[in-house]
C-alpha positions as CSV (number, residue, x, y, z in Angstrom):
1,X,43.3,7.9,-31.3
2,X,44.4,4.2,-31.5
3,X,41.6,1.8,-30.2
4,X,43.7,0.3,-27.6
5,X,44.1,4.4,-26.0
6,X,40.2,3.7,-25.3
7,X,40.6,2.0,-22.6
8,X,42.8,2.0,-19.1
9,X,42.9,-1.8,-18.5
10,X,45.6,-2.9,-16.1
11,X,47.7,-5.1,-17.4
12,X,46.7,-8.5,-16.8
13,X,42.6,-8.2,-17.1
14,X,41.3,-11.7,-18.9
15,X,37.7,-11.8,-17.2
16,X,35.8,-9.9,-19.7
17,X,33.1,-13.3,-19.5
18,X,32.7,-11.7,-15.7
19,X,32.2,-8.3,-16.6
20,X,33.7,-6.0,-19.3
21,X,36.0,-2.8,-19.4
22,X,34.5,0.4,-20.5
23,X,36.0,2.2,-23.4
24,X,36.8,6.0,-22.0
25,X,33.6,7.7,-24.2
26,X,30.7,5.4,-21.9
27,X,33.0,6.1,-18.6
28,X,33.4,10.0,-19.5
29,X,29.6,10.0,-20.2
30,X,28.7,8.5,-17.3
31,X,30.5,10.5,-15.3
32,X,28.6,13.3,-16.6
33,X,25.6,12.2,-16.0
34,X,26.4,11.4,-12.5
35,X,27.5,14.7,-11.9
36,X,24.4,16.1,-13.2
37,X,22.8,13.9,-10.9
38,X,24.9,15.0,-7.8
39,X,23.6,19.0,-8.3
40,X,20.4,18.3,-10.2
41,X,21.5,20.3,-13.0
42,X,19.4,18.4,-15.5
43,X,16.3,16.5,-16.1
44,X,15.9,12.7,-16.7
45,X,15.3,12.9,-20.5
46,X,18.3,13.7,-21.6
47,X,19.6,10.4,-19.3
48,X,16.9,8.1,-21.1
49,X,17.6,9.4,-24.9
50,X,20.5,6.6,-24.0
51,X,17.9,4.2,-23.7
52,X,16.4,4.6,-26.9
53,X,20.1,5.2,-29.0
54,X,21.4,1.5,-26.7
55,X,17.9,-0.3,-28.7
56,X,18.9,0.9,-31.9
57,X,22.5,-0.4,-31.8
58,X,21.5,-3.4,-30.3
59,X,19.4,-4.0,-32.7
60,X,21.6,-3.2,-36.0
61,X,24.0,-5.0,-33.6
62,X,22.0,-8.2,-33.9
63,X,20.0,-7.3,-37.4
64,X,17.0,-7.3,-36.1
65,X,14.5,-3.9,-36.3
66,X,14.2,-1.3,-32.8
67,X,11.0,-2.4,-33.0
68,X,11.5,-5.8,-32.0
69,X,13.9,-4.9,-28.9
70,X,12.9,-4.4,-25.3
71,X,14.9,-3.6,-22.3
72,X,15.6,-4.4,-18.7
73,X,17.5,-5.2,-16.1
74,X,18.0,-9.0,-16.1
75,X,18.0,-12.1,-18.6
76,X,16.2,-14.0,-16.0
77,X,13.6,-11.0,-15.7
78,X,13.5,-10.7,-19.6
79,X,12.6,-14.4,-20.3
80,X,9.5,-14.5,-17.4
81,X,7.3,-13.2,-20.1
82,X,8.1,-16.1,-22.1
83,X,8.0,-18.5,-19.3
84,X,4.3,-17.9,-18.6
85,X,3.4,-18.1,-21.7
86,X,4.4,-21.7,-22.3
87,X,1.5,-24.0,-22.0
88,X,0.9,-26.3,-18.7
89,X,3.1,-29.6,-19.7
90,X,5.8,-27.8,-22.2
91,X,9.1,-29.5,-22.0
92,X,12.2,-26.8,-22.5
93,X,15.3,-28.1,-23.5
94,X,18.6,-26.7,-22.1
95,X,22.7,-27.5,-22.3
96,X,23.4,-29.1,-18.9
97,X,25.8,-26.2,-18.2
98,X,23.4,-23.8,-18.9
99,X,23.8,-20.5,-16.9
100,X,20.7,-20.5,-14.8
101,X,19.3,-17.2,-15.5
102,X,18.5,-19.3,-18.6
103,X,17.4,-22.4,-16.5
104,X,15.5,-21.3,-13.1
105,X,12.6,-18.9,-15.4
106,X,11.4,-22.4,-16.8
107,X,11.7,-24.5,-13.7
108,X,9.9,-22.4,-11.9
109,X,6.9,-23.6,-13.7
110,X,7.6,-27.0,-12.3
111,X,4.4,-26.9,-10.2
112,X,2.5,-26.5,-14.0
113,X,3.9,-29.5,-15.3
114,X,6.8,-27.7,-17.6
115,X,10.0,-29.8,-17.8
116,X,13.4,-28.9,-18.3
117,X,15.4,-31.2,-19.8
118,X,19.2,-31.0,-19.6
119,X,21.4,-32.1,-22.1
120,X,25.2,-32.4,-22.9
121,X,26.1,-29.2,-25.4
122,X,27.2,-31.5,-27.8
123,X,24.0,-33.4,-27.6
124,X,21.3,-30.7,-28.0
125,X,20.8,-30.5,-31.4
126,X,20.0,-33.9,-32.0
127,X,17.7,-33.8,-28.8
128,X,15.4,-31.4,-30.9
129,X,12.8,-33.9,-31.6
130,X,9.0,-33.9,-31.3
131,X,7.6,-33.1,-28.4
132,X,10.3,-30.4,-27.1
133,X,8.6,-26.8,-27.2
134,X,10.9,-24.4,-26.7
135,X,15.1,-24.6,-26.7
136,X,16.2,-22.8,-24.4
137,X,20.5,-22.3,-24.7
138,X,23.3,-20.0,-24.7
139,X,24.9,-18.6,-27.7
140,X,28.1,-19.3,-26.3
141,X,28.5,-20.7,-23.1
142,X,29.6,-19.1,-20.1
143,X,31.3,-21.9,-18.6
144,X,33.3,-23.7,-21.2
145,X,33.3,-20.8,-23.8
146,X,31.7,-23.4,-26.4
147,X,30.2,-21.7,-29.0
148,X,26.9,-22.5,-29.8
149,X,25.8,-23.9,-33.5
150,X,22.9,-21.4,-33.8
151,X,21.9,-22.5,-37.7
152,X,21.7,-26.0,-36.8
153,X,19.4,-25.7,-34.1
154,X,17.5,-23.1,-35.8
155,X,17.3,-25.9,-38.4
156,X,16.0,-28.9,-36.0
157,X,13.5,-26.6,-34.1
158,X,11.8,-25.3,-37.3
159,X,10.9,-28.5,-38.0
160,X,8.9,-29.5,-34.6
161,X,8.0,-25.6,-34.7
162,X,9.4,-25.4,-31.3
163,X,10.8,-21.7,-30.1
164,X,14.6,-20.8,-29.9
165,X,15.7,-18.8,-26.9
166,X,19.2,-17.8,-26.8
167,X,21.0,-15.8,-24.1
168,X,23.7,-13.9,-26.0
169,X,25.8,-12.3,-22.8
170,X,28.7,-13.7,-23.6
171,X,28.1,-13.6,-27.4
172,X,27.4,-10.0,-28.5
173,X,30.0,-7.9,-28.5
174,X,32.3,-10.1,-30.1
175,X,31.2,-12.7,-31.4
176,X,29.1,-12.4,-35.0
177,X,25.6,-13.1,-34.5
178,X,21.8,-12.2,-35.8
179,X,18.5,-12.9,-34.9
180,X,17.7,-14.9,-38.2
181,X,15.2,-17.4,-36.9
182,X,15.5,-16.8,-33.5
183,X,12.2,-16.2,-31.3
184,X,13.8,-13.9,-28.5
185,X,17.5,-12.9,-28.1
186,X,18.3,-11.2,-25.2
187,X,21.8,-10.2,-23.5
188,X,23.0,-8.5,-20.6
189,X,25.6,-5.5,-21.5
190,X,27.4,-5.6,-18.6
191,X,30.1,-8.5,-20.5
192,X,31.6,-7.9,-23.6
193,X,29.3,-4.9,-24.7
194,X,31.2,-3.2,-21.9
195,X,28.4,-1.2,-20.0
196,X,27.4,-1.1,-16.5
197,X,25.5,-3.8,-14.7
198,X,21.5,-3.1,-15.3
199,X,21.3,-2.7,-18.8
200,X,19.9,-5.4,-20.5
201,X,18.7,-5.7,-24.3
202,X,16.3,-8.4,-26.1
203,X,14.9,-9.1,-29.2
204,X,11.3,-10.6,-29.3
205,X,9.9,-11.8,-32.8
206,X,6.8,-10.7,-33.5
207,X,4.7,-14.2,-33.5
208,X,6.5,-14.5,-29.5
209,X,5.1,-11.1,-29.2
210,X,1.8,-12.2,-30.0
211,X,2.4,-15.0,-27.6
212,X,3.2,-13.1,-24.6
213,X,1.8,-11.3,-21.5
214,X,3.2,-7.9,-20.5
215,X,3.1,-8.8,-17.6
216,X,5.7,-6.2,-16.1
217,X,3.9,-3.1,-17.9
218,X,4.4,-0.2,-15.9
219,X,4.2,3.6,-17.3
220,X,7.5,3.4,-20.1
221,X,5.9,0.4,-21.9
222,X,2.8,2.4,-22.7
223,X,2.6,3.9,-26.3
224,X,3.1,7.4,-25.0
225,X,5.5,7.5,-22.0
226,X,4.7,11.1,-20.6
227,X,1.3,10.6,-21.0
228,X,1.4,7.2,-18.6
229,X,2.2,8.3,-14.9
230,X,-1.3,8.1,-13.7
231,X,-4.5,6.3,-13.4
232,X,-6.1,3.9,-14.9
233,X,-6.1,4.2,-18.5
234,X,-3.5,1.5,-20.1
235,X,-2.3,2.0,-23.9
236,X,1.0,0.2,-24.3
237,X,2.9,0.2,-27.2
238,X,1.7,-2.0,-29.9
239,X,5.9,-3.5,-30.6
240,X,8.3,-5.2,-28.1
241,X,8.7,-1.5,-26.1
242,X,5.8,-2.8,-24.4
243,X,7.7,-5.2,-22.8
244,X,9.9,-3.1,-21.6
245,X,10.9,-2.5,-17.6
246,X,11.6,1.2,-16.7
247,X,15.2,1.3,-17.4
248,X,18.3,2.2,-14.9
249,X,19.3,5.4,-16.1
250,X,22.7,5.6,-15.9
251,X,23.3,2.3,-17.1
252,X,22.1,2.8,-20.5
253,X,24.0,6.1,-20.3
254,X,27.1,4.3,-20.5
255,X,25.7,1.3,-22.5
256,X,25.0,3.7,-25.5
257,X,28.2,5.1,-26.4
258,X,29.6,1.6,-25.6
259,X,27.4,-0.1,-28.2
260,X,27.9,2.4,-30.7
261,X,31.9,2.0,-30.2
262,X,31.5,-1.7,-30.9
263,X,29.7,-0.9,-34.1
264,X,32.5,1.8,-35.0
265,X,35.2,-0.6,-34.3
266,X,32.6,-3.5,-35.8
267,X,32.4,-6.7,-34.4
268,X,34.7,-9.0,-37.2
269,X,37.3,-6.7,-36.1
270,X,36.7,-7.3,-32.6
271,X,36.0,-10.6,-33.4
272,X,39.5,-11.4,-35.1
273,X,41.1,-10.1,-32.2
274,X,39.9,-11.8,-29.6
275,X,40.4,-15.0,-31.2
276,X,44.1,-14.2,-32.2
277,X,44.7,-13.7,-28.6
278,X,42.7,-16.7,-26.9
279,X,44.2,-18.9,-29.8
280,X,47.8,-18.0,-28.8
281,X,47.0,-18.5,-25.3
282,X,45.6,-22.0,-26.1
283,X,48.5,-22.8,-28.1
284,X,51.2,-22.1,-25.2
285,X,48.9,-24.5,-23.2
286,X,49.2,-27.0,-25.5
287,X,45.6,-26.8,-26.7
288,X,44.1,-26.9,-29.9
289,X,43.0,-23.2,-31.7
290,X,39.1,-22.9,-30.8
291,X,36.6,-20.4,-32.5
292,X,36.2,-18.7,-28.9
293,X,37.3,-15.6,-27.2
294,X,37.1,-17.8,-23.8
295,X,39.0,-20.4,-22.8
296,X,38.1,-23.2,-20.2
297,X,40.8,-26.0,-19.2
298,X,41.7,-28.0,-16.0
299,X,45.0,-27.2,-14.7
300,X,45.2,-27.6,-10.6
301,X,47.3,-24.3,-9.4
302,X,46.8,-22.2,-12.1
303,X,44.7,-20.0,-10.1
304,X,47.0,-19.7,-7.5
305,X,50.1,-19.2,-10.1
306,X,47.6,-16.1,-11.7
307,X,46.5,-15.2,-8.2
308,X,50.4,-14.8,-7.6
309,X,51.5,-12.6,-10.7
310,X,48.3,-10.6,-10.4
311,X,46.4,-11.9,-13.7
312,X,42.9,-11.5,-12.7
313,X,41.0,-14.5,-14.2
314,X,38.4,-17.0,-13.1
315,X,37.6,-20.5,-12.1
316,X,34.0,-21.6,-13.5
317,X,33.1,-25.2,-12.8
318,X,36.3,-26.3,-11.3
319,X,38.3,-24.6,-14.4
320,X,40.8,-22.2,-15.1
321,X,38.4,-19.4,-17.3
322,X,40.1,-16.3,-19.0
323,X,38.7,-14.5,-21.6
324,X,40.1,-11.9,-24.2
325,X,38.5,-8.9,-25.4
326,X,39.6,-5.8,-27.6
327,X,41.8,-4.1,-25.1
328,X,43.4,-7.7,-24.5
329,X,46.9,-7.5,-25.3
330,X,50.2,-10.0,-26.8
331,X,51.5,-8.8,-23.5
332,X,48.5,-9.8,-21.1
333,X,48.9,-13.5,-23.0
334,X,52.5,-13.9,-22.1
335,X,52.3,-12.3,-18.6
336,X,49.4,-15.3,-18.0
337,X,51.3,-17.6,-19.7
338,X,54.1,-16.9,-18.0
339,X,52.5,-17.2,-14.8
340,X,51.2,-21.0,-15.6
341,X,54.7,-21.9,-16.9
342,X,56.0,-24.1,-14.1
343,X,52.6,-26.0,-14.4
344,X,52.3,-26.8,-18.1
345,X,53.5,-30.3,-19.2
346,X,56.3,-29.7,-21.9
């Protein structure tokens, strides 16, 4: 089967950075599991052995080891570990379009004396200095669809020894990245890993580990899950697992054969693709080629026009956002191009 036969996108679909398509094998296992659910034909373990195959192609996703990745529900619930753990005083660093599920964990620590300070994107790696404790940013932005310099400001905040947190939603999946360096990566699935909304993967380096309060522990971050659903005895597993929240089933149901499609297909491919696509679309705006799968301009009626010839897109910041992913097509960037036509400056 071709890889475009994977999917059953309507034509049109460039809002992957809102939430992805899933490829046919995630949707037809998912629908299985639902309709194991509907008669109670099955138990849950067969549901959760997703769980555990969605950490281990996350993490070869990512090159980091199983060990080392947790899951959850929610970027924002994933970094609240790491938010308490920053002393009273600690100054965070952050782009100033940063999507606040990586903005609000920190500030809510305002009352404790931690700071968040906000930065241009294009200003953050020189704004590593002394006295910053942790970096907080996206791997590539949400908004914009900049693409973050990950080596450089793995560079600048090794030498103040401050922590790197990256959110990677709009990053894995596509676009080539690992955890070298990094204290915690952690990305929701539900955008360009294609899965349903709930299932969200992280990577915690084992000296952030050390750092950190479980503070979420309920019975499947304890070292032996069937041996946790009562009383008072707490062993939790001695790697990142015992950070993890008690996961939504059926989302890691689909998540799992997702992932391990990305890795079959691999992401360079993916990663070509996307920008081939996003790059043509730029050029018949008149915009230089970028290195990212979304694109971000101001052009006043271009939601309308898409709105109109039924492109489904986004507007992010007062911008026109569309995004491209693996069952983008040629034909989806001239249908939007055609669309915005009558407002492009020749």
């Amino acid at each position: 089967m071709e890889i475009a036969e994977l999917w059953d996108a309507e034509p049109g679909w460039l809002n992957t950075a809102s939430y992805g398509l899933p490829p046919r094998p995630a949707w037809e296992a998912l629908q299985a599991a639902l309709a194991d659910w509907r008669v109670g034909a099955t138990s849950w373990e067969p549901w959760d052995a997703s769980t555990t195959r969605s950490r281990e192609s996350f993490a070869r996703l990512v090159g980091a080891e199983a060990a080392d990745v947790f899951v959850g529900s929610t970027v924002s619930a994933a970094l609240a570990p790491i938010a308490a753990a920053l002393p009273d005083g600690a100054k965070v660093l952050t782009d100033d379009v940063e999507f606040t599920s990586n903005v609000f964990p920190w500030q809510v620590h305002a009352d404790r004396g931690v700071e968040v300070i906000a930065v241009p994107g294009d200003e953050v790696v020189a704004a590593i200095t002394p006295g910053i404790d942790l970096v907080a940013v996206s791997a590539v932005q949400s908004s914009t669809g900049v693409v973050l310099d990950l080596p450089a400001v793995v560079a600048a905040s090794k030498q103040i020894d401050a922590l790197v947190v990256i959110d990677a939603t709009q990053a894995v999946g596509w676009h080539p990245i690992t955890v070298d360096g990094v204290d915690a990566l952690i990305a929701h699935s539900y955008k360009w890993l294609m899965s349903p909304r709930g299932a969200t993967l992280g990577y915690l380096s084992p000296r952030l580990q050390e750092r950190c309060r479980p503070s979420a522990a309920g019975w499947y971050a304890a070292r032996d899950v069937h041996g946790s659903y009562y009383g008072p005895v707490m062993e939790l597993d001695p790697a990142a697992r015992r950070f993890d929240q008690s996961p939504a089933w059926f989302s890691f149901v689909g998540a799992a054969p997702a992932l391990e499609l990305i890795e079959e297909i691999g992401v360079e491919t993916i990663n070509r693709h996307n920008l081939a696509l996003a790059n043509e679309f730029r050029a018949g705006l008149g915009l230089e080629p970028s290195n990212s799968a979304i694109v971000s301009t101001s052009l006043p009626g271009a939601q309308e026009a898409f709105a109109s010839a039924g492109i489904r897109a986004a507007v992010r910041d007062g911008k026109l956002r569309a995004s491209f992913h693996i069952y983008s097509t040629r034909d989806d960037v001239q249908q939007a191009l055609s669309a915005l036509k009558p407002l492009i400056r020749s």
